[in-house]
C-alpha positions as CSV (number, residue, x, y, z in Angstrom):
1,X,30.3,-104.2,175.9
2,X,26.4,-104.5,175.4
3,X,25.1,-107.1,173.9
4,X,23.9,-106.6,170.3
5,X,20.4,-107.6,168.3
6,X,20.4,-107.7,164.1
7,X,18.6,-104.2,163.2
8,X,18.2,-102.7,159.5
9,X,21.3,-101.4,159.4
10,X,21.8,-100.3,155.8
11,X,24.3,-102.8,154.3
12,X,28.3,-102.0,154.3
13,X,31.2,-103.3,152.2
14,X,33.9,-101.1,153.7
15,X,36.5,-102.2,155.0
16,X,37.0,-101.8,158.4
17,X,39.2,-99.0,159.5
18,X,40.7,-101.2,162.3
19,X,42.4,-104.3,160.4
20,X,45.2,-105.9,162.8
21,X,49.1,-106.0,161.2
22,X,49.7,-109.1,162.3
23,X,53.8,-108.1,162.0
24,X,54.7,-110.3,159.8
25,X,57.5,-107.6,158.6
26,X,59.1,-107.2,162.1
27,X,59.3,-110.9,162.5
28,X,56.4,-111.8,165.1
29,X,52.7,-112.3,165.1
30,X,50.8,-109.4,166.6
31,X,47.5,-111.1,168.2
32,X,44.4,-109.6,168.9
33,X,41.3,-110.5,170.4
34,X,38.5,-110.3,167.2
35,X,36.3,-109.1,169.5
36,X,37.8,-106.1,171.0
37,X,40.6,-105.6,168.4
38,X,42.6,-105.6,172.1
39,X,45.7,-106.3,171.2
40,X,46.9,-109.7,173.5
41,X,51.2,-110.0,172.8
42,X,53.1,-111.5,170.7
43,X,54.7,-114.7,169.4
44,X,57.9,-114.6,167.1
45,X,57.8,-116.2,164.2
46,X,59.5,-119.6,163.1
47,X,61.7,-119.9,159.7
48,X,63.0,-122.6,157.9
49,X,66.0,-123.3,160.3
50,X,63.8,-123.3,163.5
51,X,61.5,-125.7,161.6
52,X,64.0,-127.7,160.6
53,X,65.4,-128.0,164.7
54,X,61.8,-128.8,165.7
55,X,61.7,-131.9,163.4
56,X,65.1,-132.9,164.3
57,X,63.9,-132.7,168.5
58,X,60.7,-134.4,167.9
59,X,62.4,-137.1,165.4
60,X,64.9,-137.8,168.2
61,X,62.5,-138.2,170.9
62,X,60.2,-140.4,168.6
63,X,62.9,-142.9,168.9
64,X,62.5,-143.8,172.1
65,X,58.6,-142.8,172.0
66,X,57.8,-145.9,169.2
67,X,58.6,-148.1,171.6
68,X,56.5,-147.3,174.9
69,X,53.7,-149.9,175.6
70,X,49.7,-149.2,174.9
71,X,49.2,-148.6,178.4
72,X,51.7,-145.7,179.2
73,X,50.3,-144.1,175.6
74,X,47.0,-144.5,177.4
75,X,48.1,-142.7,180.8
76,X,49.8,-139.8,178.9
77,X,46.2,-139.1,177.1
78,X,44.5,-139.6,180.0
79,X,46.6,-137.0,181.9
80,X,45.7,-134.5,179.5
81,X,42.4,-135.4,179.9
82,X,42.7,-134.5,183.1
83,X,44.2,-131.4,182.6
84,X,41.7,-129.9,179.9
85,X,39.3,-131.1,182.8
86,X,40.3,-129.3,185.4
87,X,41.4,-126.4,184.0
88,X,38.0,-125.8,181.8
89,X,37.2,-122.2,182.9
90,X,40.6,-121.1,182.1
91,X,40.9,-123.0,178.4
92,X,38.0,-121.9,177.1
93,X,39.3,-118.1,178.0
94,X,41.7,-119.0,176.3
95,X,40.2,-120.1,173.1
96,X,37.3,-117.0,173.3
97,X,40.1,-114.3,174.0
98,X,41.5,-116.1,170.7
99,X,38.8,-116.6,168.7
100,X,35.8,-114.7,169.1
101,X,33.8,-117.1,169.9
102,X,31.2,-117.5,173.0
103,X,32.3,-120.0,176.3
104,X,29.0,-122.0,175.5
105,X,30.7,-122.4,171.4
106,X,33.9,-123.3,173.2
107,X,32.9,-125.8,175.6
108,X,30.5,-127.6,173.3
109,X,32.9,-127.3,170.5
110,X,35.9,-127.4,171.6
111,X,36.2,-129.0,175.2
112,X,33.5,-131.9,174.6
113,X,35.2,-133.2,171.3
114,X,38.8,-132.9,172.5
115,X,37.5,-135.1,175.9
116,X,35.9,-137.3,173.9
117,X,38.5,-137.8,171.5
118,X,40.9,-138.6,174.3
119,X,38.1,-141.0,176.0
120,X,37.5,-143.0,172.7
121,X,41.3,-142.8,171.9
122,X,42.3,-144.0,174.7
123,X,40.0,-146.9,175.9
124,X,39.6,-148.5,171.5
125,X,43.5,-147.3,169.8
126,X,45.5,-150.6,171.0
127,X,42.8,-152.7,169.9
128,X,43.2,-150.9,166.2
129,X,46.3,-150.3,166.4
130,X,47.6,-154.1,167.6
131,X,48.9,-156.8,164.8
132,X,46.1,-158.3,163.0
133,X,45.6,-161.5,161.6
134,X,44.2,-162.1,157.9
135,X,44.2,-164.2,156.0
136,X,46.9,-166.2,154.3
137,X,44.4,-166.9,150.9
138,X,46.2,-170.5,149.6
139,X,49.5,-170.4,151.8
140,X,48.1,-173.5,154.0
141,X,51.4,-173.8,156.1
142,X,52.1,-169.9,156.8
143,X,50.0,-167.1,159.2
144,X,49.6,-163.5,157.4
145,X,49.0,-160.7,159.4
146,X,49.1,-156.7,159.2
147,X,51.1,-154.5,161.7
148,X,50.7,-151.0,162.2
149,X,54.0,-149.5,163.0
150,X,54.2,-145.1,163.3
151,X,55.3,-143.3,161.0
152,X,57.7,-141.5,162.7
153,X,57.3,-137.8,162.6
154,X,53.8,-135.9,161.3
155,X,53.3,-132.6,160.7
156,X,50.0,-130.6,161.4
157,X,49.0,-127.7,159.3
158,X,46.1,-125.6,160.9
159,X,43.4,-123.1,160.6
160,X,41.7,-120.2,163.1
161,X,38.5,-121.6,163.6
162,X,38.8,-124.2,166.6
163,X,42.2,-123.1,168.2
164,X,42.3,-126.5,171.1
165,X,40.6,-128.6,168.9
166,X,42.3,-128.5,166.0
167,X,45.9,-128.8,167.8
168,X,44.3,-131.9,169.6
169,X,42.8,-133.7,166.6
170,X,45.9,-134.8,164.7
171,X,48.2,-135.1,168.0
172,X,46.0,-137.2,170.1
173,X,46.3,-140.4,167.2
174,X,49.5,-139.2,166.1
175,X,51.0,-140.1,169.5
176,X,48.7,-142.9,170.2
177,X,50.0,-144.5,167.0
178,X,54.0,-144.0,168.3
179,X,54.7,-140.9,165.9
180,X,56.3,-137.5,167.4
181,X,54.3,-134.4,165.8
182,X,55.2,-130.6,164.8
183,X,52.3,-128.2,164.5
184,X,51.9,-125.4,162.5
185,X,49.0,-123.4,164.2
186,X,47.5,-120.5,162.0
187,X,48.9,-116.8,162.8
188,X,45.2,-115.9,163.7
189,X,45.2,-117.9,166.8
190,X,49.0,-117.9,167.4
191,X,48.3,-116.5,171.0
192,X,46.6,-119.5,172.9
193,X,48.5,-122.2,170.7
194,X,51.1,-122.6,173.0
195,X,49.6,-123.0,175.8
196,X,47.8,-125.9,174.5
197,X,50.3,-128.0,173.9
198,X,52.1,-126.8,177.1
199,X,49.0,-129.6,178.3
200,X,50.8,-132.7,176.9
201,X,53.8,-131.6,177.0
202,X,53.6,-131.7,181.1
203,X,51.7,-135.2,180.4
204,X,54.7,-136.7,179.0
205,X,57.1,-135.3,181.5
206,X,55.1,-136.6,184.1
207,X,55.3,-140.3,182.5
208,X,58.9,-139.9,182.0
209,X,58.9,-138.9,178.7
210,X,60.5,-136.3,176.2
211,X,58.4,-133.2,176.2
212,X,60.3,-132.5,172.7
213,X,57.6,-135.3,171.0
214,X,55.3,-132.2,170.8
215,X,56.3,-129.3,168.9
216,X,54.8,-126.3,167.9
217,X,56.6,-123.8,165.0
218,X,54.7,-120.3,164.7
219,X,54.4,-118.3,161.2
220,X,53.1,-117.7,158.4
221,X,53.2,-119.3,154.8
222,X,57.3,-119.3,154.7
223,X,57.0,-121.2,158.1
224,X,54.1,-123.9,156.7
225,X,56.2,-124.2,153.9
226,X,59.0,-125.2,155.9
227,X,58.0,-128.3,157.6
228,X,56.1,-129.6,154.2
229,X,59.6,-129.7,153.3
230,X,61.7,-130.6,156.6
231,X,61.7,-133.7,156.1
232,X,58.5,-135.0,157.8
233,X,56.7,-138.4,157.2
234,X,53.2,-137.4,156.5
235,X,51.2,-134.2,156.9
236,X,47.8,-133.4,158.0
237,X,46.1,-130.0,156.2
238,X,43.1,-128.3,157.4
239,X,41.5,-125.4,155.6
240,X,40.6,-124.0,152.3
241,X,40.8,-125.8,149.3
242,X,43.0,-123.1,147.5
243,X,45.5,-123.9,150.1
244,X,44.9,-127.4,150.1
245,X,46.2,-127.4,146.3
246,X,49.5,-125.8,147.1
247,X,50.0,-127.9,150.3
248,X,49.7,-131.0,148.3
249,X,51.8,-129.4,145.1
250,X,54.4,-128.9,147.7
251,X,54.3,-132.3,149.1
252,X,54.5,-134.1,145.9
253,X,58.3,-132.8,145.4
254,X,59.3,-134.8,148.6
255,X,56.6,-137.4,148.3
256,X,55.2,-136.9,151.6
257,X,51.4,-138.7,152.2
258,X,49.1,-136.0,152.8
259,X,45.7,-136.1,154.5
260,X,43.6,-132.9,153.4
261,X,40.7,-131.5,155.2
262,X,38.8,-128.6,153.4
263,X,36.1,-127.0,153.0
264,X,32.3,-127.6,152.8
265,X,29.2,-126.9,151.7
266,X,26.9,-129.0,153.6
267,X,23.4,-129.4,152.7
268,X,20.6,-129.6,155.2
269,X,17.9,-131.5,153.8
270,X,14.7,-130.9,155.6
271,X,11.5,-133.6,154.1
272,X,8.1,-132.4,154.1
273,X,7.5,-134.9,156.9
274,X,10.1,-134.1,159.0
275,X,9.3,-132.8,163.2
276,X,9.6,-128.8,162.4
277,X,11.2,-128.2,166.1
278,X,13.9,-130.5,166.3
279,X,15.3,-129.5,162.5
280,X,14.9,-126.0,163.4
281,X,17.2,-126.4,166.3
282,X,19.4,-128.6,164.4
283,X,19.7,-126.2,161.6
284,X,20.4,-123.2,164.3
285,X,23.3,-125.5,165.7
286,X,24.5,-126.1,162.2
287,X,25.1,-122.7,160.8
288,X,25.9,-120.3,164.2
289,X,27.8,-122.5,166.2
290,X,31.8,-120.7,166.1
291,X,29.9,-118.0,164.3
292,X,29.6,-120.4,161.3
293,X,33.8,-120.7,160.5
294,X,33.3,-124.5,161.1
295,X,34.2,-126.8,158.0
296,X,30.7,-128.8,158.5
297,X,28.4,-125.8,159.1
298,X,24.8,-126.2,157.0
299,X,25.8,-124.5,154.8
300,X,22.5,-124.9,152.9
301,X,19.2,-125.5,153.9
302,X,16.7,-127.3,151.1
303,X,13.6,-127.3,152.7
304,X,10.6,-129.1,151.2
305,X,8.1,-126.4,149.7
306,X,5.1,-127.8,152.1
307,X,7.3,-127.2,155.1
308,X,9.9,-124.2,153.7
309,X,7.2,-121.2,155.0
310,X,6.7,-122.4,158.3
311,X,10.1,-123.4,158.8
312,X,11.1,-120.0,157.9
313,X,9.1,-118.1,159.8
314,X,10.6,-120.4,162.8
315,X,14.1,-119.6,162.2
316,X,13.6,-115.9,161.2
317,X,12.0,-115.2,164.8
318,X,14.7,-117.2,166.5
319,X,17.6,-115.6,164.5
320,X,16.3,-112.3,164.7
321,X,16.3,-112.5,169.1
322,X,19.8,-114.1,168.5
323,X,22.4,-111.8,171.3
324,X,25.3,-110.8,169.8
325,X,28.3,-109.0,171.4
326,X,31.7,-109.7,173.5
327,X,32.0,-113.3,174.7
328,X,32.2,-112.9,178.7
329,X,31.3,-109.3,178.4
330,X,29.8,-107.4,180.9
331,X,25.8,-108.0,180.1
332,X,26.1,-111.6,180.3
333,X,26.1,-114.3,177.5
334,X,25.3,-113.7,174.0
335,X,24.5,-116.4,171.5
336,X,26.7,-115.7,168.5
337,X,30.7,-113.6,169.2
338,X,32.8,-112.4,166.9
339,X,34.4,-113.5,163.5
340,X,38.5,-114.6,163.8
341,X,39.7,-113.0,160.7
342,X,38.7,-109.9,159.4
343,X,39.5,-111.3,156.0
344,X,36.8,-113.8,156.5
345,X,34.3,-111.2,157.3
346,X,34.6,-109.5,154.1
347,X,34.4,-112.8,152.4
348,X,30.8,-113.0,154.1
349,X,30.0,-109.5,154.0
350,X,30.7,-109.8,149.8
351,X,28.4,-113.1,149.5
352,X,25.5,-111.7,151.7
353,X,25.6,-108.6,149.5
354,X,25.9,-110.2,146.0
355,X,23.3,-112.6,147.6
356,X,20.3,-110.3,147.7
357,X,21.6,-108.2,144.7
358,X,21.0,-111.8,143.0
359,X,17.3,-112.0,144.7
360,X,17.8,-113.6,148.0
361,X,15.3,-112.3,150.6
362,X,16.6,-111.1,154.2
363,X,14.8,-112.6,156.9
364,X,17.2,-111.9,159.6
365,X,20.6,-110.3,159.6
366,X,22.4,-109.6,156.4
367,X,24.9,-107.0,158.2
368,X,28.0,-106.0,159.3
369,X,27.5,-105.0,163.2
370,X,29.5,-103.5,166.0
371,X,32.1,-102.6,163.7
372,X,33.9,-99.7,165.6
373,X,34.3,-102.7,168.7
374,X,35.6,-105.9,166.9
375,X,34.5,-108.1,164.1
376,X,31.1,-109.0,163.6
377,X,28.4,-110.0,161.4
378,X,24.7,-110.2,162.4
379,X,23.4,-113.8,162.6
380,X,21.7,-113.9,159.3
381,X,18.9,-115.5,157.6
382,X,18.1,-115.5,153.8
383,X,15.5,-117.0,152.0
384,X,15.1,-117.3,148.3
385,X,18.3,-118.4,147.7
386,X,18.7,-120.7,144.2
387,X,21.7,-122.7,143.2
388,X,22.9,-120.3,140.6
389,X,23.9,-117.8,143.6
390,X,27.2,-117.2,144.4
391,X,26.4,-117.7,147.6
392,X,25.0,-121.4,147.6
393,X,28.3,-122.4,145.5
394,X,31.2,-120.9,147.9
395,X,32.1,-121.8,151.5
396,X,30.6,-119.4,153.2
397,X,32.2,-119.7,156.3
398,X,30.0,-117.3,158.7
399,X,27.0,-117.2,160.4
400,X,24.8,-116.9,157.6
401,X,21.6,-119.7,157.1
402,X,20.6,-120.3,153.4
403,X,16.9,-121.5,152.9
404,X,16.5,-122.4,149.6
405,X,13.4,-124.3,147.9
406,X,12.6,-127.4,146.9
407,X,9.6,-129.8,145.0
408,X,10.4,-133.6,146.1
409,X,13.6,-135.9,147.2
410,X,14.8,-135.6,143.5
411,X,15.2,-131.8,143.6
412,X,16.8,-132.0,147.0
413,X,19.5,-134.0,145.7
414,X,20.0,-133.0,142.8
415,X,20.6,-129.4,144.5
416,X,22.5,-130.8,147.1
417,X,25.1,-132.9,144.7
418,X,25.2,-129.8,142.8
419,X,28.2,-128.4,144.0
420,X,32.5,-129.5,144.1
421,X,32.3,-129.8,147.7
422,X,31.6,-133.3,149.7
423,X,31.8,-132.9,153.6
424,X,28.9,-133.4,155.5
425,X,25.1,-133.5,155.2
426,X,21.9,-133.8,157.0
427,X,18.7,-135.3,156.2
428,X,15.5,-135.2,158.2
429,X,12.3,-137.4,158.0
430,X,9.8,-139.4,160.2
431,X,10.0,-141.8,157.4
432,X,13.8,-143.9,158.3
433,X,13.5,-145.6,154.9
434,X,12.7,-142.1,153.3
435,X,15.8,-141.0,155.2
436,X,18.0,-143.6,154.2
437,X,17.3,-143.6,150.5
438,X,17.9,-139.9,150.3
439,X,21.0,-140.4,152.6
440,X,22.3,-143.0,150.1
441,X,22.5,-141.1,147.1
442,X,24.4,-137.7,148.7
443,X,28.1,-137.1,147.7
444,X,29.8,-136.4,151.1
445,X,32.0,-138.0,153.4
446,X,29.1,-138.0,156.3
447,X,25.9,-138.0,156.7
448,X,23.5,-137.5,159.8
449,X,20.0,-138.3,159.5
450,X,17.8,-136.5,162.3
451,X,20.6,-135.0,163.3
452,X,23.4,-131.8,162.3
453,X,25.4,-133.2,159.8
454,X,28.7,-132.3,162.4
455,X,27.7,-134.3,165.4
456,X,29.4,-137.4,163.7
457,X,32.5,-135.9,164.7
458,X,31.2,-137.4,168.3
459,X,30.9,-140.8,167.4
460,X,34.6,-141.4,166.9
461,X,33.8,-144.8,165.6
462,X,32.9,-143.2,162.5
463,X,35.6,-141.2,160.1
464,X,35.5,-137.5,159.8
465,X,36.6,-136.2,156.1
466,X,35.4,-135.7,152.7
467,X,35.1,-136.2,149.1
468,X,35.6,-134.1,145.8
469,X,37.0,-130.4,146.8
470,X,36.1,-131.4,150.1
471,X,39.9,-133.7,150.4
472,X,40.8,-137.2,151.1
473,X,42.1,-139.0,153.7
474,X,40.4,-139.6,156.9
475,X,40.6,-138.7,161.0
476,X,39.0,-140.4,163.4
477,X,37.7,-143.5,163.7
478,X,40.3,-146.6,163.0
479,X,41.2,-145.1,159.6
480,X,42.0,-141.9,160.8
481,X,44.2,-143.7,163.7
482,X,45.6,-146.4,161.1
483,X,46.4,-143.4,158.8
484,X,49.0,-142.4,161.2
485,X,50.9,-145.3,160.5
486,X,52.5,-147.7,158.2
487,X,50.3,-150.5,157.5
488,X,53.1,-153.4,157.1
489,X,51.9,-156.8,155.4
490,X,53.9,-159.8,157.3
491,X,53.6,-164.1,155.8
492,X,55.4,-165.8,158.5
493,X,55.4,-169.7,159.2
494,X,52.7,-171.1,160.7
495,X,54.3,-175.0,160.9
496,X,58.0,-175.1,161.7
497,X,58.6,-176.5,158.1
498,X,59.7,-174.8,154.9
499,X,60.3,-175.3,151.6
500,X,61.5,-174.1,148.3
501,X,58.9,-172.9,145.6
502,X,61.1,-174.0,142.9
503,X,61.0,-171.6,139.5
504,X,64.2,-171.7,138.3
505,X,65.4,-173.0,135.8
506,X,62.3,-174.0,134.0
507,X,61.9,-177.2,133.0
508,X,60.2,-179.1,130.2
509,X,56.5,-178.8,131.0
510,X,56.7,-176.5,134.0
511,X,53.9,-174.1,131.6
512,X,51.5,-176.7,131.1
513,X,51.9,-178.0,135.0
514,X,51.3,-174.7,136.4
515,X,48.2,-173.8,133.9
516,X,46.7,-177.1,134.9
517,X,46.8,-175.8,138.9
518,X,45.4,-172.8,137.9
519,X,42.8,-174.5,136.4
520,X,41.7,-176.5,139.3
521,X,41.8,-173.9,141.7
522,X,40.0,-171.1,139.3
523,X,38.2,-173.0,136.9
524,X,34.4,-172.3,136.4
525,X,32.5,-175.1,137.6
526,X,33.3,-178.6,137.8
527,X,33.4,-178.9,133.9
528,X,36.7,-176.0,134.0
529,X,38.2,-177.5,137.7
530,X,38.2,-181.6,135.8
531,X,39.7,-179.7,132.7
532,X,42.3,-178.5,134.6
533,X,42.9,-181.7,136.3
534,X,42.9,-183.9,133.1
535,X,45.7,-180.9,132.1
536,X,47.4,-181.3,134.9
537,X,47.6,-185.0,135.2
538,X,48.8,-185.4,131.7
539,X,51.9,-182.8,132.2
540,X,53.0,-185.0,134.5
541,X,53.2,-187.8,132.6
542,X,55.1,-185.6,130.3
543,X,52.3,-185.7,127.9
544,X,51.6,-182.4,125.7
């Protein structure tokens, strides 16, 4: 297939004549390639009672699972490190044949993150994840401490948009942490989700260990719905905030703990004194890497006005000689593939459209392309945009950049606060205290400065999630390993000595003994701690 380049094609909202039936009515998922509409087999689908038997196998395996040292944990992640190394060329086939997206999208985006996550987990979770000490406030004679025991078994709700990475986030803690795990991969990449976790299965059997830790249950809403309610111990959601809602309705009937990752609308705020190249990259990384469908994409560009025209110039003339066609197609690489869903393309096709109807300017893009091959939409730029668009208030989710306007720091944030997501951001300035005052006062979850907002998923030190509409709940980082467990408070004796606190039964003067120890230990000053002495003194002479 020949490579593609944005022209004026007249703007389309048709529908596509070519929409795969994913099958849902004959009881498997029909998969396709988005960017050939090639149709690649089929998985059958998972109901309720296979659900059900998947949590059963991974609850009895977890059994003997919780109670594996650190170190074999460690050699189980690091043979699927090993794995995803050596078989790169064939993964990230894998994920493009899947997804639509290009090798380079794949390997940066999908391979790098799922190594590193592995690296990070590997060499810092038993040092998180160990017994620690705290402490034990006025208890003198006793040691407090806080253990972090697994849950048992979590279940992993997914979307289209990063088939390997998305299975490997919540899995690689979740076993770290001593938990078995069923995942629920989206229908739209039902094809390469298998395979995946075919990786650790084959980990675990090589370390002696039940294969059945990892499952994987294929389907549609019936089969998500299932495991909310099979009986697992805690969930992770990724995706859109509509389904976000009912996942967590749904959990609240069983009480399952929920940690919900949606969607975005990350600003990109670029200062009047910020280096034009570097932010010009940045901002091309943010909003076309995986076509856009990525949860921290920058999603909106406020560009200081002294910088805005040159900065849009830059990005139009880069956009606009952006390659676009069949990952691994036959006239080499091409910078931006195809979209996953054809429902998603509409979604961007409508906002694009209502965009410029509203007075957005197209710089680059603003189409549908290649339609009678696969499903595509022309990298786009649009400048113009204002905050009463449709466009700069819902989740895009394609490879569209928004350049909107503004006067000074104020505006910026103001703009960028101005919406009911919290996910990400970006901030860019010579000026680090400039940076870090701006940075201080944006609602998100993250924030990059000098950098795309998304990057922070690399430094797994740091948590990856969100506020607002954006969810709650955190991965990565010690939280998002601690969240895979429950965090148990423990007193135990630090002296082989013990005695009785005696309360009962209360005895003449027991109220005015006890206020007077209050007194001394949380009196203001020495005026209140003598007070309380003097109080204390005299109830035990039995005075009143």
């Amino acid at each position: 297939m020949n490579a593609s380049r944005p022209t004026s094609v007249a703007i389309s909202t048709a529908v596509p004549d070519a929409i795969p039936d994913l099958g849902a009515a004959s009881g498997v998922i029909r998969c396709f390639d988005p960017a050939t509409r090639e149709l690649l087999g089929t998985v059958p689908v998972d109901g309720p009672p296979q659900v059900r038997a998947a949590i059963a196998r991974a609850r009895e395996a977890q059994v003997g699972w919780r109670e594996t040292s650190f170190a074999l944990r460690r050699r189980v992640l690091r043979r699927v490190a090993d794995a995803v190394l050596s078989g790169v060329d064939d993964l990230c086939e894998l994920i493009v044949r899947d997804s639509g997206k290009t090798r380079e999208n794949a390997l940066m985006g999908e391979i790098w993150t799922v190594l590193e996550k592995l690296r990070w987990t590997a060499s810092q979770g038993p040092k998180h994840l160990r017994p620690e000490p705290v402490s034990a406030g006025l208890f003198l004679h006793k040691r407090a401490r806080l253990e972090y025991h697994p849950l048992g078994v979590i279940g992993a709700i997914i979307p289209w948009n990063y088939p390997l990475q998305n299975i490997m986030n919540p899995l690689i803690p979740a076993l770290m942490a001593g938990n078995g795990i069923v995942i629920k991969p989206s229908e739209w990449v039902a094809w390469s989700a298998r395979r995946f976790v075919q990786l650790v299965r084959d980990a675990l059997v090589a370390e002696g260990q039940s294969p059945e830790l990892v499952q994987v249950v294929q389907g549609y809403g019936e089969t998500g719905q299932a495991l909310i309610a099979g009986g697992i111990d805690s969930l992770v959601f990724i995706g859109s905030v509509k389904n976000g809602q009912r996942v967590l309705e749904a959990a609240a009937r069983t009480i399952t703990p929920v940690v919900l990752e949606l969607g975005g609308k990350d600003p990109f705020i670029v200062c009047d004194d910020a280096e034009l190249e570097p932010a010009v990259h940045a901002a091309l990384a943010g909003c076309f890497i995986s076509a856009g469908q990525n949860c921290v994409a920058a999603e909106r560009l406020l560009v200081f006005d002294a910088i805005y025209d040159r900065f849009a110039e830059r990005v139009g003339a880069l956009v606009g000689s952006m390659r676009q066609g069949q990952p691994m197609g036959e006239d080499g690489p091409v910078d931006v593939g195809a979209m996953v869903t054809p429902m998603q393309l509409q979604i961007v096709e409508r906002l694009v459209a209502r965009a410029i109807e509203q007075g957005a300017r197209v710089v680059a893009g603003g189409h549908r392309v290649l339609a009678d091959r696969g499903d595509y939409f022309a990298p786009t730029v649009l400048a113009d945009v204002t905050p009463d668009m449709d466009i700069m208030r819902e989740e895009t989710f394609g490879p569209v950049m928004l350049l909107c306007r503004v006067r000074d720091e104020h505006h910026a944030i103001e703009i960028a606060n101005g919406t009911g997501f919290g996910l990400s951001s970006s901030v860019w300035s010579r000026d680090r205290a400039r940076a870090r005052r701006i940075a201080s006062r944006l609602q998100a979850g993250m924030t990059a400065i000098n950098e795309f907002g998304g990057m922070t998923y690399m430094a797994q030190d740091l948590t990856f999630g969100g506020i607002k509409e954006s969810g709650f709940g955190r991965l990565n980082g010690r939280e998002g390993l601690r969240s895979c467990c429950n965090v148990k408070a423990v007193l135990d004796d630090r002296l082989p000595v013990s005695f009785a606190n005696r309360l009962f039964p209360v005895a003449e003067g027991d109220f005015e003994r006890i206020k007077g120890a209050i007194e001394i230990v949380y009196g203001h000053g020495l005026r209140g701690r003598l007070r309380g002495a003097v109080e204390l003194v005299r109830a035990l002479r039995g005075h009143k």
